[in-house]
PLY file of the C-alpha trace (Angstrom):
ply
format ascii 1.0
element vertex 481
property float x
property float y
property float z
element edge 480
property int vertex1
property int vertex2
end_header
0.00 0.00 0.00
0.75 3.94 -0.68
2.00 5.74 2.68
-1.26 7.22 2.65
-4.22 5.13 1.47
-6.70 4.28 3.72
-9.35 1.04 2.17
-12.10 0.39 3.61
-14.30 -2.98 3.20
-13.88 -6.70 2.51
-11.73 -7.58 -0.30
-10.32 -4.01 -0.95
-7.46 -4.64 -0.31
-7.02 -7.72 -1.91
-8.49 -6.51 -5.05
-5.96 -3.67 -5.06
-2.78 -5.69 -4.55
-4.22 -7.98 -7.48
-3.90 -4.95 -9.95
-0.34 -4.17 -8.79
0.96 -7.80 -8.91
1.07 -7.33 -12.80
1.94 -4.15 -14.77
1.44 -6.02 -18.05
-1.84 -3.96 -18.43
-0.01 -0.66 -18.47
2.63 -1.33 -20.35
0.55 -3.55 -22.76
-0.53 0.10 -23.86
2.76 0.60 -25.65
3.30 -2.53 -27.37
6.22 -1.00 -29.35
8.52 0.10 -26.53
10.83 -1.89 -24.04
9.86 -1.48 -20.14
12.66 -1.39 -17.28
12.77 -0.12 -14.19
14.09 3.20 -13.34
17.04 1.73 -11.69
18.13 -0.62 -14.61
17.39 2.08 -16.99
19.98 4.17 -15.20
22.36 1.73 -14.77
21.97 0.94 -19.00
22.32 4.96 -19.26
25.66 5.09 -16.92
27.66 1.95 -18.69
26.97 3.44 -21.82
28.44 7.35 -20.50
25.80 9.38 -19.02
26.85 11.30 -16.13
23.74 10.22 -13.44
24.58 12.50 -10.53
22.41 14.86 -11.61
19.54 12.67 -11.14
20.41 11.46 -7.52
21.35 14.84 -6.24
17.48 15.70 -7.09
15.99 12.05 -5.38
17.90 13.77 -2.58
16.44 16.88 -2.72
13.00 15.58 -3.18
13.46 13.36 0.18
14.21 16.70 1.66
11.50 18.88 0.35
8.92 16.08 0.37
9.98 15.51 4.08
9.01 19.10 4.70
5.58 18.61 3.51
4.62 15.96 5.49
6.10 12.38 3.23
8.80 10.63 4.13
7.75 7.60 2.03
8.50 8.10 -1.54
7.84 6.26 -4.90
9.67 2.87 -4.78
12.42 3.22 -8.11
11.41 -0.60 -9.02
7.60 0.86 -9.35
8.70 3.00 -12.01
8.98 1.91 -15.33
10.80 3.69 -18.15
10.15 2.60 -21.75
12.39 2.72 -24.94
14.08 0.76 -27.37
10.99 1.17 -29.40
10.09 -1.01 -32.26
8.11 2.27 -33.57
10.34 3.99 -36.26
10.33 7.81 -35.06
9.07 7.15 -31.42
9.62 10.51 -29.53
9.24 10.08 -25.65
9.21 11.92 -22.55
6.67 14.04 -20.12
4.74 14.52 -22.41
4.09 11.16 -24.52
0.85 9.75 -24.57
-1.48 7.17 -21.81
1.97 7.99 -18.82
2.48 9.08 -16.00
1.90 7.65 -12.14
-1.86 5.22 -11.99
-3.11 5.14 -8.50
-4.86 1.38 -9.03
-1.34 -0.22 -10.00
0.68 2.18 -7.43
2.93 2.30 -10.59
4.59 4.43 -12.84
4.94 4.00 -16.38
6.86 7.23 -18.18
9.49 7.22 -21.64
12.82 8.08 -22.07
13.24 11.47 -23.20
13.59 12.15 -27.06
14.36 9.48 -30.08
13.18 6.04 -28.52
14.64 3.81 -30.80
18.21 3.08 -29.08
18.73 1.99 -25.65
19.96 4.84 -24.49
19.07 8.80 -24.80
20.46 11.03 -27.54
20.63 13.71 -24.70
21.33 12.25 -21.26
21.50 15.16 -19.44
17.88 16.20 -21.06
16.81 12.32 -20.80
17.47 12.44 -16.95
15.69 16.20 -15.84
12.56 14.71 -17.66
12.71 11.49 -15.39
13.71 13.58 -12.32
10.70 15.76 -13.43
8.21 12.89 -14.08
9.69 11.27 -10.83
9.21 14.19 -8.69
5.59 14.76 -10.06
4.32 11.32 -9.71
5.93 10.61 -6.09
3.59 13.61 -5.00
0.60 11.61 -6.74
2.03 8.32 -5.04
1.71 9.92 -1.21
-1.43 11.65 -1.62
-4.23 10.91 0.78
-6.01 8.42 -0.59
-9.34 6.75 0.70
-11.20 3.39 -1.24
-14.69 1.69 -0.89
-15.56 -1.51 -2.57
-18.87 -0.19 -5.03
-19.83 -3.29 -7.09
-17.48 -5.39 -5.67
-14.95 -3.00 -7.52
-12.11 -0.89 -5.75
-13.27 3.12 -5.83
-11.70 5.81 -5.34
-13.72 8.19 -3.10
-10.87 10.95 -2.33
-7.42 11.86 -3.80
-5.91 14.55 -1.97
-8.38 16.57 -1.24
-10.56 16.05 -3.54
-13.50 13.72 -2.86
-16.28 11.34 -5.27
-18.82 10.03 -3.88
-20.00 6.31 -4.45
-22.29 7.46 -7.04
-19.84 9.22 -9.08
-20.71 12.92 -8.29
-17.57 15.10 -7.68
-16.82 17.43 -5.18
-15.84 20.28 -7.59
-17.13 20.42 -11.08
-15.12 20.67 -14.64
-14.03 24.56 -15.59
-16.06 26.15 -18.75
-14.27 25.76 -21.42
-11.71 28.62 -22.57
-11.10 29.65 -18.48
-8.60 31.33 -17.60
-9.04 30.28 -13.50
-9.82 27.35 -12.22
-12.19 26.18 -9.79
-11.52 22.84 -9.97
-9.83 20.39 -7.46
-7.78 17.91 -10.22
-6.97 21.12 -11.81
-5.32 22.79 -8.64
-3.68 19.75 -7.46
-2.21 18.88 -11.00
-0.66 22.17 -10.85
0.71 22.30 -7.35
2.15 18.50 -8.19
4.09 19.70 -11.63
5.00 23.15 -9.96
7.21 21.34 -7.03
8.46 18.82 -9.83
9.54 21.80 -12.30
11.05 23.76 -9.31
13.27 20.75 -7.86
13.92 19.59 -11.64
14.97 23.39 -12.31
17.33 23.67 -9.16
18.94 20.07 -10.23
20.01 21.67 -13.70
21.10 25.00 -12.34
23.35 22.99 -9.99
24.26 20.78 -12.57
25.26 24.10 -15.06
22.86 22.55 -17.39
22.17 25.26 -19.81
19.31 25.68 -22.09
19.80 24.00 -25.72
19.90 26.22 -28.43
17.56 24.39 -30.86
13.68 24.06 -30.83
12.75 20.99 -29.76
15.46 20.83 -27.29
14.36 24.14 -25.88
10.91 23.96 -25.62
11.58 20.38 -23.54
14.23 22.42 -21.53
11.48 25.16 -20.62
8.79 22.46 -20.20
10.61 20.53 -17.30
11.98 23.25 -15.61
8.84 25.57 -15.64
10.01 28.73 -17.71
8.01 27.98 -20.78
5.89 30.85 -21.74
2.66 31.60 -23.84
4.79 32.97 -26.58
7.60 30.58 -27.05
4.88 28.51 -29.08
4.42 29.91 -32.54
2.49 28.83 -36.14
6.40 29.72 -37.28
7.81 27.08 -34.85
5.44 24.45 -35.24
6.59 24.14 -38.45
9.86 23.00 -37.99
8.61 20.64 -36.08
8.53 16.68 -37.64
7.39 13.48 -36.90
6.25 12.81 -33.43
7.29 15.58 -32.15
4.42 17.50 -33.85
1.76 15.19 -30.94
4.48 15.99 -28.29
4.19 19.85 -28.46
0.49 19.57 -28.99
0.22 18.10 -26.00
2.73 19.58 -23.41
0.71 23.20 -25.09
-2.59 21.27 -24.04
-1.48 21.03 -20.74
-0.13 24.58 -20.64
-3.32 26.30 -21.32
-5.30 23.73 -18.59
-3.26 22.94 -15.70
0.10 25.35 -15.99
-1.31 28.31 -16.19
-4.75 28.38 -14.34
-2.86 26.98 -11.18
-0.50 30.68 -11.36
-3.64 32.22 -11.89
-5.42 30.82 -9.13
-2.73 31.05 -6.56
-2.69 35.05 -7.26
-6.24 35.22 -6.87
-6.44 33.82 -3.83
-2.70 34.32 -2.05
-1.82 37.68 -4.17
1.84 37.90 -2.64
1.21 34.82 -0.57
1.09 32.86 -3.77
4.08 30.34 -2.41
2.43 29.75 1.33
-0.83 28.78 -0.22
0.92 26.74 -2.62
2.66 25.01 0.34
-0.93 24.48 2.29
-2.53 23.06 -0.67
0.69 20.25 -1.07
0.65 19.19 2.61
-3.49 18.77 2.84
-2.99 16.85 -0.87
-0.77 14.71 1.11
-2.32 14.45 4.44
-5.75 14.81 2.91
-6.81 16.85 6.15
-8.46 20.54 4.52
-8.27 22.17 7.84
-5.46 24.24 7.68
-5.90 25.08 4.30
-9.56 26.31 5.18
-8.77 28.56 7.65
-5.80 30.03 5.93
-8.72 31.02 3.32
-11.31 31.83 5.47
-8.79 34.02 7.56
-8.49 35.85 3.72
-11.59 35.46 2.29
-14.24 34.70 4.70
-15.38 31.75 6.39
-16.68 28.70 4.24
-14.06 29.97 1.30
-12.97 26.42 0.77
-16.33 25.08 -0.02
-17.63 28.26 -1.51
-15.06 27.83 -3.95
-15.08 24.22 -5.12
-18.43 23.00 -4.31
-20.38 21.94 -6.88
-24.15 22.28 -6.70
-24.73 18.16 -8.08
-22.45 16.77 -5.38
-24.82 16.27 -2.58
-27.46 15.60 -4.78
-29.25 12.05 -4.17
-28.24 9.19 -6.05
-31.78 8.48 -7.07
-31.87 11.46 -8.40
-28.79 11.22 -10.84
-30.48 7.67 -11.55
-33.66 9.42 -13.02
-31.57 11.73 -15.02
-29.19 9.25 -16.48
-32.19 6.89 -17.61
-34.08 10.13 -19.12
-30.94 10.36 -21.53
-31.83 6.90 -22.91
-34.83 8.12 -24.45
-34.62 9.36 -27.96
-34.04 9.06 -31.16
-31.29 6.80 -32.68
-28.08 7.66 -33.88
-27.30 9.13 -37.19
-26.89 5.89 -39.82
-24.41 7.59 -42.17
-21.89 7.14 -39.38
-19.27 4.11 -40.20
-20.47 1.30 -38.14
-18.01 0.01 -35.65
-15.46 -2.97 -36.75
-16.39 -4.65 -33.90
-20.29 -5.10 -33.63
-22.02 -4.52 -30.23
-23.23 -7.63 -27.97
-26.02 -9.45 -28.16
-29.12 -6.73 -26.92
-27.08 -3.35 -27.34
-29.63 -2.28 -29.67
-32.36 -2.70 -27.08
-30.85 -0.22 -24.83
-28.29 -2.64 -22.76
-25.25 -2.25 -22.00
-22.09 -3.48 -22.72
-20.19 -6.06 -19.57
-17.76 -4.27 -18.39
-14.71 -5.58 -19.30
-11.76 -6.68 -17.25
-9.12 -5.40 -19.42
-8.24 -1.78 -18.39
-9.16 0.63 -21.14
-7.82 3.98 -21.82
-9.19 6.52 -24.04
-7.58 7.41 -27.37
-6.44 11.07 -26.59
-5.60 11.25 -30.40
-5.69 15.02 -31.59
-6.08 17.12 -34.21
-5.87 20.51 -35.42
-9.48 21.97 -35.11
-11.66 21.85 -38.50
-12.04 25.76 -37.48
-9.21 26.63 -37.23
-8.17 27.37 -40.92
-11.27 29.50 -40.74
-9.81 32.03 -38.20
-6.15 32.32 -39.36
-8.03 32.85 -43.25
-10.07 35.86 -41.66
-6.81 36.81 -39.58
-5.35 36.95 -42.90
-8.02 38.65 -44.50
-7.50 41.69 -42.08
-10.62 40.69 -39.40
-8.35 39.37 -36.70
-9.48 37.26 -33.76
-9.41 39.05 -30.31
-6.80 38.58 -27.88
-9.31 36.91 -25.52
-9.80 33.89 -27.90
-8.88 30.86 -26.40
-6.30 30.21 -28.80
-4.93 26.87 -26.65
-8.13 25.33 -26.00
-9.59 25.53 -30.32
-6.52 24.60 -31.39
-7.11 20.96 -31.10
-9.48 18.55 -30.84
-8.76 15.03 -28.85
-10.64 11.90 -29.42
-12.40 10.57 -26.46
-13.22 7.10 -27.87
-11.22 4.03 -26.53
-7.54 3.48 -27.62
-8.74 0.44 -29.54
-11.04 1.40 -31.69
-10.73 1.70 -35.34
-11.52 4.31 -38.25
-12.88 7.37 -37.52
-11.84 9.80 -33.95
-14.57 11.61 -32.04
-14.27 14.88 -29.68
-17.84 16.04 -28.06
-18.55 19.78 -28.86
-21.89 20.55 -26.92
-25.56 19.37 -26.19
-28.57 20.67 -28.08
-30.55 18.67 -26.07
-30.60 15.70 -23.62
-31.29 13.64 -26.55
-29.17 15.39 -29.15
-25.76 15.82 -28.73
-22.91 18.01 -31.12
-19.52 15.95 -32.07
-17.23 16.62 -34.84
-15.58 13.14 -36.20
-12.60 13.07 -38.28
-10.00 10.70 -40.35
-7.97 11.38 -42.71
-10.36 12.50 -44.98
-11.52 15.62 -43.06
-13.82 16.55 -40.54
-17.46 16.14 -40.04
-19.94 17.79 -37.73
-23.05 15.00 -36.51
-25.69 15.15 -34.04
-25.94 11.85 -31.83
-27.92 10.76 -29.35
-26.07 10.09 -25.89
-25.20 5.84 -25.40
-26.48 6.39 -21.34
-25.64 2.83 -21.09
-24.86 1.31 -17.48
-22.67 -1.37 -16.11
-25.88 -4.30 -14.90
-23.42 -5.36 -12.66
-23.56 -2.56 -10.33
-25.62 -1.19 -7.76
-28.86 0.44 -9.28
-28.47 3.35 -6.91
-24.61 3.59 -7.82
-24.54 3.33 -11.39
-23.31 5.89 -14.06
-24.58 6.85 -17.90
-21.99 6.40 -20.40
-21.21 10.05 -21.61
-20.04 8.99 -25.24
-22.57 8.42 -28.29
-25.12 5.77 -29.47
-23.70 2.78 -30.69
-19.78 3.66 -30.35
-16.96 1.12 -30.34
-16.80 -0.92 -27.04
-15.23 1.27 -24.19
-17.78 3.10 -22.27
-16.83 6.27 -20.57
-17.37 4.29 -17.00
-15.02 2.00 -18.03
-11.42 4.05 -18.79
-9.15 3.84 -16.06
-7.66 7.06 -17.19
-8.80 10.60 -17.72
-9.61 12.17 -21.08
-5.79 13.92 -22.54
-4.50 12.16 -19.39
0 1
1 2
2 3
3 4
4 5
5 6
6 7
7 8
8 9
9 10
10 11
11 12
12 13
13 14
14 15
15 16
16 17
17 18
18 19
19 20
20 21
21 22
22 23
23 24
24 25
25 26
26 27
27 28
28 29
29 30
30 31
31 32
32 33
33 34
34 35
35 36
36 37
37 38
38 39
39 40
40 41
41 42
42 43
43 44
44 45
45 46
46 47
47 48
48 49
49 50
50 51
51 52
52 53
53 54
54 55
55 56
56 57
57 58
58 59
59 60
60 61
61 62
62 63
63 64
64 65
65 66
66 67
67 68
68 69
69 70
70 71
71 72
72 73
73 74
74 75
75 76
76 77
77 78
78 79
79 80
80 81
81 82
82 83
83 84
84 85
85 86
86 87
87 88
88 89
89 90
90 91
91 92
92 93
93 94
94 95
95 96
96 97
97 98
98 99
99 100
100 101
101 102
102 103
103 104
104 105
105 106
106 107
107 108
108 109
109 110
110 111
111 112
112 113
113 114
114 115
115 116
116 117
117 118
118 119
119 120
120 121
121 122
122 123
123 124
124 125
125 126
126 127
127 128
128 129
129 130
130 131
131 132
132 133
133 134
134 135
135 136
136 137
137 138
138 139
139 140
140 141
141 142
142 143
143 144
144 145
145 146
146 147
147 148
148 149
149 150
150 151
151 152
152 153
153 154
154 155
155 156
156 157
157 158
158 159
159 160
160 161
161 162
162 163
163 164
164 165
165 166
166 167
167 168
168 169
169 170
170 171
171 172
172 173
173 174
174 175
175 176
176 177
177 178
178 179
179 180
180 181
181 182
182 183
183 184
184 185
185 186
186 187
187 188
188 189
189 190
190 191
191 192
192 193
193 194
194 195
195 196
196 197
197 198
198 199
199 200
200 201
201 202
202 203
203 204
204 205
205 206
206 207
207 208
208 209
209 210
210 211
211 212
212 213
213 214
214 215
215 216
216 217
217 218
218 219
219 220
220 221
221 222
222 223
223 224
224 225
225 226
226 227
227 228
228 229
229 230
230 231
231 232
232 233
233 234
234 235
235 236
236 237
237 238
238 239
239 240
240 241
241 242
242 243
243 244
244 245
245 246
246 247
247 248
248 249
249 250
250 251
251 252
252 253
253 254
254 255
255 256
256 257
257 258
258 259
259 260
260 261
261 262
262 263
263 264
264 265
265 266
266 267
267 268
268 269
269 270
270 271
271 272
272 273
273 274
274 275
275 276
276 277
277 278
278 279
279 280
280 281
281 282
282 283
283 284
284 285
285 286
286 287
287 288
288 289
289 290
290 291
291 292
292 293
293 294
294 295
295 296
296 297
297 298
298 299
299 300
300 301
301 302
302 303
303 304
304 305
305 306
306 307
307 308
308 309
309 310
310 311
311 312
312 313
313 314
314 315
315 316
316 317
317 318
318 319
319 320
320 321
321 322
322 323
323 324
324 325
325 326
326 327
327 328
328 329
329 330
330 331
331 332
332 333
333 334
334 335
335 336
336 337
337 338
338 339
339 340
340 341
341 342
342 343
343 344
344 345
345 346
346 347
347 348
348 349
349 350
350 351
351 352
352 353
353 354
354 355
355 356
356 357
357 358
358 359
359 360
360 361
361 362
362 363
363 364
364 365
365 366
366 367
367 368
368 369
369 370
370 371
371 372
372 373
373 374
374 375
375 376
376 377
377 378
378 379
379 380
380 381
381 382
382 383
383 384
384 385
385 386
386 387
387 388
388 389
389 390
390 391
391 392
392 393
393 394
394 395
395 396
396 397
397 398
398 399
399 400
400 401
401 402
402 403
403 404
404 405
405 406
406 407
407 408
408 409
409 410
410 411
411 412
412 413
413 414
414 415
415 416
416 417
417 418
418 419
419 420
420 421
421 422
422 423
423 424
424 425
425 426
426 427
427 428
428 429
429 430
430 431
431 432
432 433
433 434
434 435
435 436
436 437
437 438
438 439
439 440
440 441
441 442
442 443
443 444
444 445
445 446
446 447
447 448
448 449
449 450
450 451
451 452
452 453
453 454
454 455
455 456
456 457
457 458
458 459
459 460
460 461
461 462
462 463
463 464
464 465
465 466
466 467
467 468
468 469
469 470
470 471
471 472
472 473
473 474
474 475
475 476
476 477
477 478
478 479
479 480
């Protein structure tokens, strides 16, 4: 078990060390690269030249700091598993490559080796080993968070992660930001933020005492910025994008997705609410994501900002709401008209009784959602009336329309999907896309439920009529996670 997980009922716990007996799930999502552990990986990366003290002067520095906030525990090394030697000709790895980073069910790590991941060892070491210290640094804060499970369907749930909580029906404690913010009012958001912003701080002390200078070309520099937190909104332009090639096109269109929605609403929020305290507050909020206790942190705000600040801020309206409630809503969404027919049909047809409303089993492989992207259909429309001398606002949310992301399941085949809006509980707004363009559709919502659980407990799949097997209840990740 994690320093700081707490299970509750029979069989949790038995269920949980189950998952983390095998990693072959995880790493069965990158069938192309070669797993080790961190310490074999190093030990690969030292025979063949590379100049490690670097890394182990910032595991020392993260025992220290860590140790301030409240964990002494950290992130075994042997639960951390790098990947390279890829089989995948123009693999690029690193922070931000897709489906890694720390999972809480296999209390495991699964991250890349920074840059080309063909060879064995990095084309940059000393860039190869700030990402890891980065990634390592992040994800041991994930690792010793408070976290508390139930058993809901004979399943292990997660009901709180730092101080965030879910309850057993699947309502949140603080809802999802409108799209294009700025802030953030949202727990994941704020504790994403606070976890990278310690990693990027220790990871940028580690290469100043290392005399690690910036590199000189693009990709090299934007990676620099991105572990050490001094990337900015401008050093991402349409001019450098295009000497970008390969993977490394997905890479930067990802690390600039997380940008825009974790790096810099958690700045933002921290001078709203600490303006010139923006470094205590940060503190608070790591030691109650690692205790899980909000009591400090509460009355730090309400000394601020009044008393109840904590919940006034987060709260969310639905998350006290009763279960039958969310029950009557989810089966409302069932109702309706079918899905359009000019869609391609899935490869892989639905079970026996989909078509009368059923749902899929859920299945016992873990699933993970695609989180391919594109540039938006829309977007050639804006930079053509840019050009045309009727120039988007600076207030356009220039990171967020950029892209879209596919929220289907990694398997599936043909066509991606990204949902846009709802016109109506019955009528919902995706664009789909391939490589023959983009397409704009109205679908009714799948709503489907897992039979297997608790009536009271269950939750309405959030994707479309009809789609591939993988319903939103059943990823083990989040969506661009």
């Amino acid at each position: 078990m994690a320093p700081n997980e707490t299970v509750i009922g029979d069989g949790v716990a038995a269920a949980l060390g189950f998952l983390r007996a095998d990693s072959s799930e995880l790493t069965g999502q990158h069938p192309e690269h070669t797993f080790r552990t961190a310490p074999e990986r190093l030990t690969r990366w030292q025979e063949a030249g590379a100049d490690t003290a670097m890394f182990h002067g910032g595991l020392y520095a993260v025992r220290c700091r860590y140790a301030e906030l409240g964990l002494s525990q950290l992130l075994p090394l042997d639960r951390v598993l790098v990947g390279a030697e890829s089989r995948r000709v123009g693999a690029f790895g690193g922070f931000q490559h897709l489906n890694q980073g720390y999972r809480h069910l296999q209390m495991l790590a699964v991250v890349t080796m920074h840059g080309p991941m063909e060879g064995d060892t990095p084309h940059r070491p000393e860039l190869a080993l700030l990402d890891l210290l980065r990634a390592y640094a992040h994800d041991c804060l994930h690792y010793g968070s408070r976290r508390r499970y139930i058993s809901v369907g004979g399943k292990p749930t997660r009901t709180q992660y730092g101080i965030n909580f879910r309850r057993p029906a699947g309502q949140c404690y603080s809802a999802a930001d409108p799209q294009g913010s700025r802030h953030t009012r949202n727990l994941g958001i704020v504790m994403e933020g606070a976890c990278d912003r310690e990693a990027q701080r220790i990871t940028r002390e580690a290469a100043v005492r290392a005399g690690i200078r910036e590199p000189e070309d693009t990709m090299g520099r934007l990676a620099f910025r991105d572990m050490t937190g001094t990337l900015s909104a401008d050093d991402v332009t349409a001019k450098l994008r295009e000497e970008l090639t390969g993977e490394e096109v997905g890479y930067v269109e990802r690390l600039c997705r997380f940008q825009a929605g974790v790096s810099r609403r958690y700045p933002s929020f921290l001078g709203e609410f600490a303006p010139g305290e923006e470094e205590n507050l940060h503190d608070l909020l790591l030691a109650a994501v690692i205790s899980g206790d909000t009591r400090g942190l509460g009355a730090w705000l309400d000394d601020r900002h009044g008393p109840g600040t904590f919940s006034g801020v987060f709260l969310a309206s639905s998350y006290f709401e009763p279960a039958a409630l969310e029950l009557s809503a989810q089966r409302s969404h069932q109702r309706g008209p079918h899905s359009l027919h000019h869609l391609p049909r899935p490869r892989t047809p639905p079970q026996e009784g989909a078509q009368a409303g059923l749902s899929f089993p859920r299945q016992r492989a873990l699933m993970y959602h695609c989180n391919a992207s594109a540039p938006s259909p829309w977007l050639d429309l804006i930079e053509a009336l840019a050009a045309g001398g009727i120039p988007v606002g600076e207030d356009f949310p220039w990171d967020l329309y950029a892209h879209v992301v596919c929220e289907l399941c990694s398997q599936h085949s043909t066509y991606h999907a990204a949902y846009l809006g709802e016109l109506s509980p019955v009528s919902h707004v995706w664009v789909i896309w391939a490589s023959g363009g983009f397409t704009y559709v109205m679908l009714r919502p799948c709503g489907a439920v897992d039979p297997t659980v608790n009536p009271v407990q269950r939750e309405a799949c959030t994707l479309f009529a009809d789609h591939w097997p993988g319903h939103s209840w059943q990823f083990t990740d989040m969506l661009q996670d």
